[in-house]
C-alpha positions in Angstrom: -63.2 20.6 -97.6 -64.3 23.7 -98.1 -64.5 26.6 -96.2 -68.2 26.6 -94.5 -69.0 30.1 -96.2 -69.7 28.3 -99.7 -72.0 25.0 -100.7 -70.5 22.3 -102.0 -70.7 23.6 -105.7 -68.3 26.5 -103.9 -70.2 29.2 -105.0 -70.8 32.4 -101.6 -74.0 32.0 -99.3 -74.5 35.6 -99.9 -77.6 35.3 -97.6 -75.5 33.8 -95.0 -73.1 36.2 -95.5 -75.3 39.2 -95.3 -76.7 37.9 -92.3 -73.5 37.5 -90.7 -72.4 41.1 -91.3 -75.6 42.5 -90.4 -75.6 40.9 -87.2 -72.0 42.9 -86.2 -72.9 45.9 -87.8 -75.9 45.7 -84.9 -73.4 44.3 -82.4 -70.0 46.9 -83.1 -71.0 50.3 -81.8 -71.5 53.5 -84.4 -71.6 51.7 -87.2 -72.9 53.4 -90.1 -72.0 51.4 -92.7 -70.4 47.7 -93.3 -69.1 45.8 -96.5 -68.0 42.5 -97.0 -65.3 42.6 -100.1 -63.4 38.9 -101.2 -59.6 39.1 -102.3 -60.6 40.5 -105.6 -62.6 43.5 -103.8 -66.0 41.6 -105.2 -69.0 42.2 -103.0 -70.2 39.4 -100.4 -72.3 41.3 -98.6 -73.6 44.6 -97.7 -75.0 46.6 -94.5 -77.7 48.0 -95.8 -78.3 45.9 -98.2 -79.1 48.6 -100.9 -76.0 50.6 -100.0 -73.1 49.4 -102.5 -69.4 50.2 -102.3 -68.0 52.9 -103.7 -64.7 53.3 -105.3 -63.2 55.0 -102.1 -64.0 52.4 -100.1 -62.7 49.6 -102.4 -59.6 52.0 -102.3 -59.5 51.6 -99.0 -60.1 48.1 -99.0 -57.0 46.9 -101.2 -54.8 49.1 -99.4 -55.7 46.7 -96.2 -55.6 43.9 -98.2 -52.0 44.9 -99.7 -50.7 45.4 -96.1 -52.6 42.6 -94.1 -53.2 45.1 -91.2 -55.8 47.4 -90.1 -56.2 50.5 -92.5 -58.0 53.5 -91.2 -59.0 56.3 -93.3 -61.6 59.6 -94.1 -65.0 58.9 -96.2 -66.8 61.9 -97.2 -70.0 61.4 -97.6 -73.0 64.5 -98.2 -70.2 67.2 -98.0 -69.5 65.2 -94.2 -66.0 63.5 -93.3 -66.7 60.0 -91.7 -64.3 57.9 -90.3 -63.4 54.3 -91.9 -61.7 51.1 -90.8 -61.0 48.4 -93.2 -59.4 45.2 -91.3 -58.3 42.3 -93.4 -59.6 38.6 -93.1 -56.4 35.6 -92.7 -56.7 33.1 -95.0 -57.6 35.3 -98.4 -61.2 35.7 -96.1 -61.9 38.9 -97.8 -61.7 42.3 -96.1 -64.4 44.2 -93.7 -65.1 47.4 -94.1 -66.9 49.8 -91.8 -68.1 53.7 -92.1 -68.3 54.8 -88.3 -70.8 57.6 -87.4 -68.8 61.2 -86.6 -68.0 61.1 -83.1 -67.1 57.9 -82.4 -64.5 56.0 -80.5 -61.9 54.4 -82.7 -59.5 52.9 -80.1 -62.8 51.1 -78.5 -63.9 50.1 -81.8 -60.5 48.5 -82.6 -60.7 46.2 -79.9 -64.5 44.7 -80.5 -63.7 44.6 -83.9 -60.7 42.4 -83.3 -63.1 40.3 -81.0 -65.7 40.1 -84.1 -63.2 39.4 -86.6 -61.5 36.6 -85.1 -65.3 35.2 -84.0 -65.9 35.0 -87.9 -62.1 34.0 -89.4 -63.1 30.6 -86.7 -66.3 30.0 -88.0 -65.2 30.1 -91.7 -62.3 28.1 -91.8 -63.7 25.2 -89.5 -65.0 22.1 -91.6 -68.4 22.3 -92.5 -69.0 19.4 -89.5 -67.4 21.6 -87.2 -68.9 24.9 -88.4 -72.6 24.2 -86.8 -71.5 24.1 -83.6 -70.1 27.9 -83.7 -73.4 28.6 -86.0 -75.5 27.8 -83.1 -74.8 30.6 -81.1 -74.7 32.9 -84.1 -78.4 31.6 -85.3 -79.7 31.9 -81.6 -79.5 35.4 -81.2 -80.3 36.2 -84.5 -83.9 33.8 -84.0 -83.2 31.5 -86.1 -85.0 27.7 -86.2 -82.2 25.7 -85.1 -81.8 21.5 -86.4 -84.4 19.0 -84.9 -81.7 18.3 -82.1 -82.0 21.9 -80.6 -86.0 21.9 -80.6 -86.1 21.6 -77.1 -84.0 24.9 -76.6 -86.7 27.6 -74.8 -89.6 29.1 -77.0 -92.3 30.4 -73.9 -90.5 33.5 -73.4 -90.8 36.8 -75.8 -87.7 37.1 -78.0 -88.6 40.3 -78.9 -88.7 41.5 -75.7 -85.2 39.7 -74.1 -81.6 41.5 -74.8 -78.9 40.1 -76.4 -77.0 39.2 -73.6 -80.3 37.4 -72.3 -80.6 35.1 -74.5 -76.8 34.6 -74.7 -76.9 33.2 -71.4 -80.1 31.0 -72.2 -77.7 29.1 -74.9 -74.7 29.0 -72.6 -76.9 27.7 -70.0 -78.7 24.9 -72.5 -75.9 23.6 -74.6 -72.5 24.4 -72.6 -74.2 23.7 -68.9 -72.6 27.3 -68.0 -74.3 29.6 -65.6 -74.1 33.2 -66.2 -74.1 36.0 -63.8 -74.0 39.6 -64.3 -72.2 41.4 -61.5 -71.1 44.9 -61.0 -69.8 47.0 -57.7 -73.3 46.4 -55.4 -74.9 43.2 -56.9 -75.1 40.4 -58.6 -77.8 39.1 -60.7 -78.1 35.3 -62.7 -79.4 35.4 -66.1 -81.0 33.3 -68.2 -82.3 29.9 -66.1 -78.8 30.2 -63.9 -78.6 29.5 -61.3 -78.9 32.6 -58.6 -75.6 32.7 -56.3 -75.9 35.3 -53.5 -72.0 37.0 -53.5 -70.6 39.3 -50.7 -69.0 41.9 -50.7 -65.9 40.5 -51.1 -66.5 37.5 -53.2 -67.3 40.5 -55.8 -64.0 42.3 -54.8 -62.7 38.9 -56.0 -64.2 38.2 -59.3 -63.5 42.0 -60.3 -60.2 41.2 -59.1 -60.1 38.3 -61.5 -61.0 40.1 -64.5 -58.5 42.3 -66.8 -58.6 45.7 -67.2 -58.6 45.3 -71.4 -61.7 43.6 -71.3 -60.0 40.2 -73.0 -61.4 36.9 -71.4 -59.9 35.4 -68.6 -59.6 32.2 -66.3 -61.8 32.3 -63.6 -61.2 29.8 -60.4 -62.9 30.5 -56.9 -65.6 29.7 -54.2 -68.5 31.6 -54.4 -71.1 31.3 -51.7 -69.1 28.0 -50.3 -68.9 26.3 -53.9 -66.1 26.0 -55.9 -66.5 27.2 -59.7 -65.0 27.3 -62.7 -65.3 29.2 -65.7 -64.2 32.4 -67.7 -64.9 36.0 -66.4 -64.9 39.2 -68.8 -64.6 42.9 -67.9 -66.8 46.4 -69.6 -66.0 49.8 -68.6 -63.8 51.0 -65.8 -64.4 52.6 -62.4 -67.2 52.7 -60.6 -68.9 51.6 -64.0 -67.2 48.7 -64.5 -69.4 45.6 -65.2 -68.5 42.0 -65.5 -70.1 38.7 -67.0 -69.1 35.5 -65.7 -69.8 32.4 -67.2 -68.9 29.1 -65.0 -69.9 25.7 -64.0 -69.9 24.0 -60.1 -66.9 21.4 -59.5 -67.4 17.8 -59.9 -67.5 15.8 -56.7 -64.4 15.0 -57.1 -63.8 18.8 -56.4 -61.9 19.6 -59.9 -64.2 22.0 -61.9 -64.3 20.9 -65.8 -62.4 22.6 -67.9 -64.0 24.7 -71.1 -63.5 23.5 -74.8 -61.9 25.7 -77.0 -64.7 25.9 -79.3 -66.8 27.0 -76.3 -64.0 29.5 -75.6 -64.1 30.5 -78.9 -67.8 31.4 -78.5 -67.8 32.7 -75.6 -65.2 35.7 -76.6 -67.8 36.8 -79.1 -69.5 37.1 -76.3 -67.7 40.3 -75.4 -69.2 41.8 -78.6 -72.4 41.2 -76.3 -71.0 42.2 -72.7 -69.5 45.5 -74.3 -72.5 46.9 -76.3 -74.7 45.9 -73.4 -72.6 47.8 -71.3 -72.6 50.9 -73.5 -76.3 51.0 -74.7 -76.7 51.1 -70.9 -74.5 54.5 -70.4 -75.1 56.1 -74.0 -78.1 56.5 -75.7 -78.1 56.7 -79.1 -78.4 60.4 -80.4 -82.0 59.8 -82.0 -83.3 58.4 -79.0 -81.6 61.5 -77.1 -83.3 63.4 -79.4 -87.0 61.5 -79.3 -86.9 62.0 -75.1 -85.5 65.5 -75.3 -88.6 66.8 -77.7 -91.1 64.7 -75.3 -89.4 66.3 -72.2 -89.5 69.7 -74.1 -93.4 69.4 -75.5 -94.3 68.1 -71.7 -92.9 71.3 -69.9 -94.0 73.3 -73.0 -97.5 72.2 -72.2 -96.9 72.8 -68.5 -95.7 76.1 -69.1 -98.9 76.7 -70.9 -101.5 75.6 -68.5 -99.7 77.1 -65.8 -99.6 80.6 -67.5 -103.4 80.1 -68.2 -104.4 79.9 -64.7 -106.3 83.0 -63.7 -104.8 85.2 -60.4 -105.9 88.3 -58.7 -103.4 91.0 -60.3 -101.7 93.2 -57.5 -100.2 95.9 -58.5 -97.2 96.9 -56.4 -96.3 100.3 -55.7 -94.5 102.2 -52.8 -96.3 104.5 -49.8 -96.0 106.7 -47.7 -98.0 107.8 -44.6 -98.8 111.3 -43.4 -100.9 112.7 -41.3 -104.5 112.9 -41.9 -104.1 116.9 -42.0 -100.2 118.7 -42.8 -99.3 121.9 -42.8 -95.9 124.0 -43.1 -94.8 126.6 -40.4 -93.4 129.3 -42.6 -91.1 132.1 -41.5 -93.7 135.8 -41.0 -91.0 138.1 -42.1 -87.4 138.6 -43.1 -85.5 138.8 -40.0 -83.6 136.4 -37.7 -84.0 133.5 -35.9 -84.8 134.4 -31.8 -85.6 131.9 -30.1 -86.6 127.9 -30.7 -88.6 125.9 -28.0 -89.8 122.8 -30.2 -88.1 120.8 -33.1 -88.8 117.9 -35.0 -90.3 114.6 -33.5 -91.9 116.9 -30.7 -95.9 116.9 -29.9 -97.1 120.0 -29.7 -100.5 121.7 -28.8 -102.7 124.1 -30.6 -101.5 127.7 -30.1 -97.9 126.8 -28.5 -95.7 128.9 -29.4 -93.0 126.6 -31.0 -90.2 129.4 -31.7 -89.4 133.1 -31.3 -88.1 135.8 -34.1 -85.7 138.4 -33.1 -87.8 141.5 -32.2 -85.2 143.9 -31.5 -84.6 145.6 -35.0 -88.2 146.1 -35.0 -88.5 147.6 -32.0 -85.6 150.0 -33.1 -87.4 150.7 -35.8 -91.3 151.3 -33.9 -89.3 153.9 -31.7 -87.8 155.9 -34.4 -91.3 155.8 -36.4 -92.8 156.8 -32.9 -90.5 160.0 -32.9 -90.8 161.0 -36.7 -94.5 160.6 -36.2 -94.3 163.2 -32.8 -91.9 165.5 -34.9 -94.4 165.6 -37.6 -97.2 165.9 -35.7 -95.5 169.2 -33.9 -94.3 170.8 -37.4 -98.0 170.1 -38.9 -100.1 172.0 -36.1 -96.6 175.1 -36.4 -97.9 175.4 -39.7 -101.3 175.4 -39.3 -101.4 177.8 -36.6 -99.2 179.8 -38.6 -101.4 179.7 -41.7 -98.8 178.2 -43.8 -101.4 175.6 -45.6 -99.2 173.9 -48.2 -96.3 173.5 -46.0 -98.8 172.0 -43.5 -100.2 169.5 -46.2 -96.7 168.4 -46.8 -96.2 167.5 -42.9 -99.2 165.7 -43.2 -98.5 163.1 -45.5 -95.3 162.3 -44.0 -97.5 162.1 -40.6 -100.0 159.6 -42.6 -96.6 157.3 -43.8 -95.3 157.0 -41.2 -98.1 155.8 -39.1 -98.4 153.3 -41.7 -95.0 152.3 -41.1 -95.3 152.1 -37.7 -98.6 149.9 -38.0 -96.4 147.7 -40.0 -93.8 146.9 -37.3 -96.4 146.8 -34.8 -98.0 143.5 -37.0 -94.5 141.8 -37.7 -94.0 142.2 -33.5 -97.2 140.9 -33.1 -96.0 138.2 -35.5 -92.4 137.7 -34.3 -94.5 134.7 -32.1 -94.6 131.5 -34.2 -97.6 129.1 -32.8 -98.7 125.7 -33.8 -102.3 126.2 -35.9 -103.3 122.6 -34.2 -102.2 119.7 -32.0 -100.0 117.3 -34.0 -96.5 116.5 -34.5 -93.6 118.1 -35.7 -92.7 116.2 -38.7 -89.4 118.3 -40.0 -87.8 121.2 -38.8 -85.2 121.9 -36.6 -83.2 125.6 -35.6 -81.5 124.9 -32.8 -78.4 125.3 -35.7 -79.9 128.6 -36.9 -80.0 130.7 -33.5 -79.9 134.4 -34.7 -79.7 132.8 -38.4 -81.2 135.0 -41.0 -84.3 133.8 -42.8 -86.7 134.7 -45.8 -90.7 135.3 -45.1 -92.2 132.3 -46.1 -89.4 130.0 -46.1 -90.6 126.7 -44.1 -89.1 126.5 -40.8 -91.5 123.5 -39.9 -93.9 121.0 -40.8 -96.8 119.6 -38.3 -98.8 116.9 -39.0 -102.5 116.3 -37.1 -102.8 113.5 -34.1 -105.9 112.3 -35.9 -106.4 110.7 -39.1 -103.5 109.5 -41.4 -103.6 109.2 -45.2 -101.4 107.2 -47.9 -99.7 108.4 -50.1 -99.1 106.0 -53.3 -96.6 106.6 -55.7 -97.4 104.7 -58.9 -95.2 104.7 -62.2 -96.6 105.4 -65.4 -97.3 102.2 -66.9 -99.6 100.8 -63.7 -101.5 104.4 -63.4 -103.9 102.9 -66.2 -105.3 100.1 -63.5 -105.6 101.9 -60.3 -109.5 103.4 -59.7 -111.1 104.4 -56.5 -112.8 102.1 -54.1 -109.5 99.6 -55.0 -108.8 97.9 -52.2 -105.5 96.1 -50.8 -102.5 95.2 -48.5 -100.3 97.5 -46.7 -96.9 96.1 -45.1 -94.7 99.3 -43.3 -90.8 99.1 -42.9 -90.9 99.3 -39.4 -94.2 96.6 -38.9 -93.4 94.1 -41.7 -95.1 91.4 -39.3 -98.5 93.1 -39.9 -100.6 93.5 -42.9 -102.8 96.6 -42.6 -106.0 96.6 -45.0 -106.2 100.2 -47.2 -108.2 101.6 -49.9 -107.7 103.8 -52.9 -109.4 107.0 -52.3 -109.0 109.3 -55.3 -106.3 109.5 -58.1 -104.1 113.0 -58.0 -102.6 113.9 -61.2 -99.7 114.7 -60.0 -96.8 113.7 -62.0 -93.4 113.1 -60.1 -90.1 112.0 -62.2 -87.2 110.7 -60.3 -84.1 109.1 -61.7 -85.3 109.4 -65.0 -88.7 107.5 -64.6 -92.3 109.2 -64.4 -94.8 108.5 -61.6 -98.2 109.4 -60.5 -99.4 110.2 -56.8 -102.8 108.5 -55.7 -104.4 109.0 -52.4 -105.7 106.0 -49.9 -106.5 105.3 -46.1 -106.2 102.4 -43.6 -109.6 100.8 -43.2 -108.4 100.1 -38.9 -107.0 102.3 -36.8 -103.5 101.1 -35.9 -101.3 102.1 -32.5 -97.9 103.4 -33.2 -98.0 104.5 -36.3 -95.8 107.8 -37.1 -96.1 110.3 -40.2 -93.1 109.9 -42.4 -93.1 105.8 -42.3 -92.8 103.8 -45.6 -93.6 100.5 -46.9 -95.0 98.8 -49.8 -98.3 98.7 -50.8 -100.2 95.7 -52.9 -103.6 96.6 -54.9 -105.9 94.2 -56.7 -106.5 95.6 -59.9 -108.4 92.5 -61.1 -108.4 88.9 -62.5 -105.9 87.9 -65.0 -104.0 85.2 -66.5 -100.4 84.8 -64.7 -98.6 84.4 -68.0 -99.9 88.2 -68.8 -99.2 89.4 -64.9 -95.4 88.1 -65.8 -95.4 89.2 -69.7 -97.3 92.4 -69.5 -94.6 95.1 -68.9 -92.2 93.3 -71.4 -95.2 93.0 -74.1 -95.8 97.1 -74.1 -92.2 97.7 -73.9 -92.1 95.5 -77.5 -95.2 97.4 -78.9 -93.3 100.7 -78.0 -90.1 99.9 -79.8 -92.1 98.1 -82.7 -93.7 101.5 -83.0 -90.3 103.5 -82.6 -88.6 101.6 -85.1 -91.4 100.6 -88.1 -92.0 103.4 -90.2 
């Protein structure tokens, strides 16, 4: 008879045929690709159908023909290599042909193509009588209306919506009275109308133990929840990812399980087409779908990002302080001279008038006694010549008389001086001569400063860009280095312009106070210093700085 691939004229069931390839171009996994090509490289089908074969591929195609083995080979197709497999049919079948997509797994391929291929070589060399009952499977999970005798198989349920291996287990179930059960490392689950069998821990230990590692069916023998079974068990993946399907039926009461047909084995080792691509579509998603989810994910946090940046936040502008005292001076040094004596240094409280340190007086007092004696001598020659009538020498002694009083004045005021006292009760902030007893110093070099007990101001040092959004009457938070548990409410008073530049970087000084008195502070403490400046979007509080830095250079750089 022959073969159930042509009508009794003998003439190809190219629909048939295209149907057939369609269906493992779907099944096989990166398929771009597939053709169908007889002995004499004619077409019997193609996947798409409006994709033809091209000379390389019919190339390709006799090659595997010639040497009865599979051929793989390079396609390139749009300037892209691609890989091919051709794998002849037995029996002068014809020769399949399949473009994979780039990146795909050749030595996985190999093996479900083998699976597919010998599915199809049993199907089209059975007698036409023996050929439906392979076609049933084959017309199940591709929806088609089966013969009047299989109008009872199930209809209620969404074929649409059921997988593959779903509706697998649904025939198996129906025709071959087989049970199916998916099982991997923590469960089990019965598909189709199976029955549901609840496995232990080790009863799974045992089926996986059953199964081979290369995925190939296998006999399957054992008790499972206290009843013996009997069937064939087949393997996807490895590791922890490893998955099985096993397809078996209860012993007879007898207690010997029936034994499976070879035509149902047949079937059931396409099957692993099913078990495999289930098992993959599970753990790799197809690059377009990766693609689809990835431009969701990325529009979702996009508009996230966007409504997020819109919300509008109090802007507080950040800047470091510094407190003083409410009124500062600098003790300065009266004259050139040395240092005498020190009673006070810095960190000491001090009252108004105390005499906080001592110059060395006894050069000047050298120097008062010799002026003391030139003025006597003076004085003597003056009235000599006066008596004596001598009236310009006696004008001359006179104006040495007149300097030298001067002169003497002079000492008497840096003596008078030579006493360094506080000008009001406060603290000395800096300043410290213990190190510089009888050390010479310069008149008006600072020997100490003294900050008031009363009152203390902020001082605020602000860098260039931010000086634009600080006004007085601002108010905000103070936090010191030595009271970061306490937030101490201030406000702007005026704005000094003052520039500062430090490493490099400009900065402007701006004046505030403490709104509450606070015990323990000390003049000299730091700490930072926030300031609302006003409402404003927290995508432009992040973006701000970064945005005038872009107008600058855009500015620099454009001509």
């Amino acid at each position: 008879m022959p073969p159930a691939h042509q009508d009794p004229q003998g003439h190809m069931d190219k629909t048939l045929n295209a149907r057939r390839l369609s269906w493992m171009c779907s099944m096989l996994p990166d398929v771009r690709r597939g053709f169908w090509l007889d002995a004499q490289l004619g077409t019997l089908a193609c996947w798409p159908e409006q994709v033809l074969a091209a000379e390389d591929v019919k190339a390709i195609a006799r090659l595997a023909h010639r040497q009865q083995a599979l051929t793989q080979s390079q396609l390139m197709l749009a300037g892209k290599a691609y890989a091919v497999m051709a794998q002849p049919l037995q029996a002068d079948l014809g020769v399949l042909v399949f473009v994979l997509e780039s990146g795909a797994k050749p030595a996985s391929f190999q093996r479900l193509l083998a699976w597919a291929c010998e599915w199809l070589e049993q199907l089209l060399q059975s007698t036409e009588a023996q050929a439906t009952a392979p076609d049933l499977l084959f017309d199940y999970l591709n929806g088609a209306q089966y013969h009047s005798q299989h109008a009872a198989a199930p209809q209620g349920a969404d074929k649409a919506a059921l997988h593959s291996l779903e509706r697998a287990a649904l025939f198996a179930q129906q025709h071959w009275g087989l049970d199916c059960h998916f099982v991997t490392r923590s469960q089990g689950r019965a598909l189709g109308k199976s029955v549901p069998v609840s496995l232990s821990a080790a009863e799974r230990d045992t089926v996986f133990a059953s199964a081979p590692e290369s995925g190939e069916l296998a006999d399957y023998q054992g008790v499972l929840a206290g009843r013996r079974y009997s069937g064939v068990v087949l393997a996807a993946g490895r590791g922890s990812d490893r998955t099985l399907v096993l397809f078996c039926n209860c012993a007879s009461a007898d207690g010997r399980a029936s034994t499976l047909m070879d035509s149902q084995r047949k079937q059931l080792q396409l099957l692993a087409l099913l078990v495999c691509q289930h098992e993959r579509s599970m753990r790799h998603s197809p690059t377009i779908s990766w693609w689809r989810k990835t431009r969701y994910r990325v529009a979702l946090a996009a508009s996230m990002l966007m409504l997020i940046g819109a919300m509008p936040l109090e802007y507080r502008l950040s800047t470091g302080v510094t407190l003083e005292g409410g009124e500062q001076h600098a003790v300065v040094a009266p004259f050139d001279g040395f240092v005498g004596e020190v009673h006070y240094r810095a960190g000491d409280q001090v009252e108004q008038g105390t005499t906080i340190m001592a110059m060395d007086t006894r050069d000047l007092l050298l120097a008062g006694q010799k002026l003391q004696a030139e003025i006597d001598e003076f004085q003597q020659q003056y009235r000599r010549d006066l008596a004596g009538r001598e009236l310009a020498s006696a004008l001359v002694w006179r104006e040495r008389l007149q300097q030298s009083r001067i002169q003497l004045q002079r000492v008497q005021q840096q003596l008078q001086r030579a006493l360094v006292t506080a000008p009001f009760a406060g603290h000395l902030i800096s300043g410290n001569l213990n190190y510089k007893l009888n050390a010479p110093v310069s008149q008006g070099e600072v020997l100490y400063e003294i900050a008031s007990l009363e009152g203390y101001r902020l001082l605020l040092e602000v860098a260039e860009s931010d000086i634009r959004f600080l006004a007085p009457g601002q108010r905000g938070t103070l936090q010191l280095r030595s009271m970061p548990q306490q937030a101490l409410d201030m406000r702007v008073t005026r704005i000094l312009p003052v520039p500062l530049r430090e490493s490099g970087a400009q900065s402007y000084l701006a004046e505030a106070v403490l709104d509450t008195e606070v015990v323990g502070l000390q003049p000299g403490m730091e700490g930072i210093a926030k300031v609302g400046v006003g409402q404003h979007s927290l995508a432009w509080i992040s973006f701000h700085h970064l945005i005038d830095w872009l107008r600058l250079q855009w500015w620099l750089w454009t001509p």
